[in-house]
C-alpha positions, 0 to 999 in steps of 0.5 A, a space after each residue: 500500500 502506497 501512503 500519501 505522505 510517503 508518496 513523491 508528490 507529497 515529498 516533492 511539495 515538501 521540497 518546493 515549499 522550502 524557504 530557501 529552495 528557489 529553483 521554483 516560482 511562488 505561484 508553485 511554492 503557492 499551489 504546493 503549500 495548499 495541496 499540503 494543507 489538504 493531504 495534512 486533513 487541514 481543509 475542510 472541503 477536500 482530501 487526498 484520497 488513498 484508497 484512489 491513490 493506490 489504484 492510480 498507484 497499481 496502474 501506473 505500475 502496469 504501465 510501460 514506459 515507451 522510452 525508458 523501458 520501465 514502468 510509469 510508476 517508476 519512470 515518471 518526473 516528480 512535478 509529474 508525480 504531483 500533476 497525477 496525484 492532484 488532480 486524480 486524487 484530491 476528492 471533494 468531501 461533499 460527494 466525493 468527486 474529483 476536487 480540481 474540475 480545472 488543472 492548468 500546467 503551464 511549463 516549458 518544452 522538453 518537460 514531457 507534458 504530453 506524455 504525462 497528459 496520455 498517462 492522466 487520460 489512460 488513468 482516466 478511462 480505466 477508473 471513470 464512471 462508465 460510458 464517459 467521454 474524454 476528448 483533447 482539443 488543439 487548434 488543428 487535428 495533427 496537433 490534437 492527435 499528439 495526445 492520442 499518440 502517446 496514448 498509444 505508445 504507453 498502450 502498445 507499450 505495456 503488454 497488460 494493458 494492451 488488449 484492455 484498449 481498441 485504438 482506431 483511427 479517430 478513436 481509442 476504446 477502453 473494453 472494461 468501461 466502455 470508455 472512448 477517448 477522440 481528439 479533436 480540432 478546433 478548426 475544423 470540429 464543432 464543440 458545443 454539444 460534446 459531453 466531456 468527462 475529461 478534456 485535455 486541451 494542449 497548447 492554449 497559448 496558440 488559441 486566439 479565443 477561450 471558445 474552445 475551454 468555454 464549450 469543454 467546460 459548458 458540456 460538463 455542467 451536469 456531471 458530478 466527475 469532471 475534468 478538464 486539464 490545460 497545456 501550454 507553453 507561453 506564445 508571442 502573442 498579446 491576445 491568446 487563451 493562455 494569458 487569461 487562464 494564467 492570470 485567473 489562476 495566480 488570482 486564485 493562488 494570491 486569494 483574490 478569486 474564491 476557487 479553491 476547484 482551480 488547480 495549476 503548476 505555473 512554470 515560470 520565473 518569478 518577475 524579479 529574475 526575468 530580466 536576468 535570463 541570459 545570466 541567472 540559471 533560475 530562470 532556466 530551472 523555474 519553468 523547466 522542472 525536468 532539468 532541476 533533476 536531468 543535467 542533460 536536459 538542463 545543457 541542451 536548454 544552456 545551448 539553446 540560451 547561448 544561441 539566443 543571446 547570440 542571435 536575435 532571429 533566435 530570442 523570441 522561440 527560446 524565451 516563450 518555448 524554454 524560459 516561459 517569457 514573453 518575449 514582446 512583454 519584456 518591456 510592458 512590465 506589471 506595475 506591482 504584484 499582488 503581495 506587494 500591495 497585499 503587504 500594505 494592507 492594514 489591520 484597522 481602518 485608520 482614524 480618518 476624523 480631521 484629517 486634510 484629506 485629498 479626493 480623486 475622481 474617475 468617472 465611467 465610460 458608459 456603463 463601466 465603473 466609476 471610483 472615488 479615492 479618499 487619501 491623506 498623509 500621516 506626516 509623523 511616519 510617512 504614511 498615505 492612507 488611502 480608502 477607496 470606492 468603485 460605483 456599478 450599476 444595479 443592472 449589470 453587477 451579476 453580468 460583470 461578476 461572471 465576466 471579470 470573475 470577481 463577486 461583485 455581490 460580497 465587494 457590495 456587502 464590504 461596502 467596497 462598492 456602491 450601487 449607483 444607479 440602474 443602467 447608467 450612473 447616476 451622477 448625482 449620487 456619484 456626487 452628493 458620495 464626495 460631498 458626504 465624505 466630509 461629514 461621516 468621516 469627519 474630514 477636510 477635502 482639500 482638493 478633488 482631482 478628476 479626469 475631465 472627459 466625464 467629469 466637467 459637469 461634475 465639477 462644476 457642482 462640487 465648485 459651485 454648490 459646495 464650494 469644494 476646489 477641483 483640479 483637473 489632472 490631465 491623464 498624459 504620462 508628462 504629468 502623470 510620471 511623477 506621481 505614478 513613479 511616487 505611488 509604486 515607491 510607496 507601495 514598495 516601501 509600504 509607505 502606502 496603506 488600505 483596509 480589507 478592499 479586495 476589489 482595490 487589489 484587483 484593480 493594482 494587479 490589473 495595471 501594467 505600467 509602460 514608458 512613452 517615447 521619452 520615458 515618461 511612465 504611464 499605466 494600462 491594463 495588462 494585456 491578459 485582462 484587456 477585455 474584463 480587467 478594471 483599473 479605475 480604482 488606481 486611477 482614482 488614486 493617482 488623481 487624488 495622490 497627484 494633488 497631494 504630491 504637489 503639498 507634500 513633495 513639491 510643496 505647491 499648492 498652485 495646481 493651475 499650472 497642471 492644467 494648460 
């Protein structure tokens, strides 16, 4: 009998969770660290499973590795160990079905994704619910039939398996459970329909929509064991699937996103390294976690990082294939991470009761969101104190909830977000907010900062019924520069504080920050969460620390200038 703790993917999760261990990522030191906490019985929605351990157990040793010539069980990797067990034999404690209903491995070439994915679907067919249907998708049927092939090398491979098993052309039968494994190509099959059990779809970074993931996923809704599996080294390209999974899967692991059924192995070097790949051997080990183990494999990845370095026709394949970079993203870096705002957040909300306080406004496009930032500086410790709001309307928050996979619905009750208006925003509520602030909290608005475009009439109001002195900041990186370079050393030198806003954190790790022609630095979003991401709450906050850099920098309160 195999035992859990004893097992290689408990031992290899214990090894990537050592502090000083840095031949692999946060985000799989992250995934590590809670797959732990479930074999340790420590959640209470999951477990490791042994009795299913020990028959994934007994058919890996019926498999034959076609390369190595010896069984799966003792062949196989140790991310690969932790892959299979994961995502087989973590089961829900609620009904028992599989706990993971998504496992994204994101790792470089030459690490034997595809051979370990023919060992999940062989798994697969011999212990899931009988009649069940198991499909690979790829962007054309050669790339698709990838699968199929090593599935039928390990078949061919292991004599005791063999006539369990009828592989046809299009097709791969199990004889035991009445089970059939097809591969299919986006390009040429229609996917809605399918009734997946399990769905293997590799090379999602070569997808240009998530259209293929959504049918797979759509068709499993009324299934109790359901799995899906995604595979893909990075792609040179701006707007692909991969991005998106990537980034929703690292918002799960910082606990920005409530779904603990996601489960993923990011194989990439950690942001601070990136840079460092034609030197730094990390870079190499953090997303190719065979060459930690194969000193042959590492030495084949050295040469192709020599020829890289020297060649710059070569650079582009060699950092998305081996290193998991983006080769075009290299300069269009992430503004901060997740825990470098997390590490500001404080464990009170401060006293904001007379304070000076400066306020920046956001106003929509259409329906989109709005925000108000309230911010004030502490001059015994150098601390900014922020405190922030966005502005939904009533009709759109369950539609917006789905599609930016954030729960608008507990960010209401958190009184992170505010309802304002139905369809469009209402204004004059959106208004009488900033005006309110000096009442309940007590406060002394010195300045607000706004963005013009939807805002003139807005300030107008504030100017002339409450007598509240506005400042137009124009959104341009000459100046903007400043302040936005200031904001990030505060937020490093967590000299910038907040209190329990998850949206606000989501909107930090939506921002990317990029140089114009003259090397000013200015913000957008990142390109994975173009469609879905917001980022209004840091502009909001931009505009009120605009304001406040002026008294407390530069010493000038004559903003006037700031607005020719």
């Amino acid at each position: 009998m195999d035992s859990i703790q004893e097992s290689k993917a408990y031992k290899y999760c214990q090894w990537c969770i050592k502090e000083d261990n840095h031949y692999v990522g946060k985000y799989v030191k992250k995934q590590a660290k809670a797959w732990i906490d479930i074999a340790d019985g420590n959640n209470n929605e999951a477990y490791v499973d042994e009795e299913m351990f020990n028959k994934v157990c007994g058919i890996l040793r019926l498999m034959v590795h076609p390369d190595l010539g010896c069984s799966v069980y003792e062949g196989m990797e140790r991310y690969q160990w932790f892959f299979v067990t994961a995502t087989l034999c973590t089961l829900s404690l609620e009904d028992k079905s599989f706990y993971y209903e998504s496992s994204l491995l994101e790792i470089s070439r030459k690490n034997f994704k595809t051979f370990i994915s023919g060992v999940v679907f062989i798994i697969g067919m011999l212990l899931l619910p009988k009649f069940s249907r198991l499909f690979s998708v790829a962007p054309d049927y050669k790339l698709s039939s990838e699968l199929k092939l090593a599935v039928k090398k390990i078949i061919k491979s292991s004599p005791l398996l063999e006539d369990r098993f009828k592989i046809k052309r299009d097709v791969v039968e199990c004889k035991l459970t009445d089970i059939d494994y097809t591969p299919l190509a986006y390009s040429n099959d229609k996917l809605d329909g399918k009734l997946a059990a399990a769905y293997l779809i590799d090379e999602v970074g070569a997808l240009n929509s998530s259209y293929p993931i959504e049918a797979m996923r759509s068709s499993q809704i009324t299934l109790k064991d359901k799995l899906g599996i995604l595979i893909s080294t990075q792609y040179p390209s701006d707007h692909n699937a991969l991005l998106e999974e990537i980034d929703y899967a690292k918002r799960v692991l910082d606990g920005l996103i409530e779904n603990k059924r996601y489960f993923s192995l990011l194989y990439e070097p950690d942001e601070n390294i990136r840079k460092e790949w034609e030197t730094n051997d990390l870079v190499i080990f953090q997303s190719n976690p065979v060459a930690v183990d194969n000193d042959k494999v590492f030495k084949a990845i050295i040469d192709k990082r020599t020829m890289a370095i020297l060649y710059e026709s070569k650079r582009e394949n060699y950092l998305c294939k081996h290193n998991n970079i983006m080769y075009k993203g290299l300069g269009a870096d992430g503004y901060v991470s997740s825990d470098q705002i997390r590490a500001c957040k404080a464990d009170e909300e401060w006293d904001w009761y007379g304070k000076d306080v400066y306020v920046g406004a956001d106003g929509a496009e259409s329906f989109d969101n709005s925000s108000i930032a309230m911010l004030a500086y502490d001059e015994k410790t150098g601390i900014v104190h922020s405190k922030t709001w966005q502005f939904v309307q009533e009709d759109y928050i369950d539609e917006k909830s789905k599609r930016e996979k954030f729960n608008y619905r507990k960010s209401i009750a958190d009184k992170n977000t505010i309802i304002c208006g139905e369809s469009v925003l209402d204004y004059a509520q959106f208004e009488q907010f900033v005006v309110d602030l000096q009442e309940e909290y007590g406060v002394n608005i010195v300045g607000i900062g706004y963005d013009i475009r939807n805002l003139r009439n807005s300030a107008q109001k504030w100017e002339r019924d409450y007598n509240l002195t506005t400042i137009e900041v124009k959104q341009h990186s000459s100046v903007l520069h400043p302040t936005i370079k200031w904001l990030k050393e505060l937020i490093l030198e967590q000299k910038f504080s907040y209190y329990n806003n998850l949206a606000y954190e989501n909107h930090f790790t939506n921002c990317r920050c990029v140089d114009d022609t003259n090397l000013n630095k200015y913000i957008n979003k990142k390109i994975s969460v173009k469609t879905a991401g917001k980022v209004d709450m840091v502009f909001a906050t931009i505009n009120a620390l605009f304001l406040l850099q002026q008294d407390v920098v530069f010493s000038n309160n004559d903003w006037t200038f700031q607005v020719i």
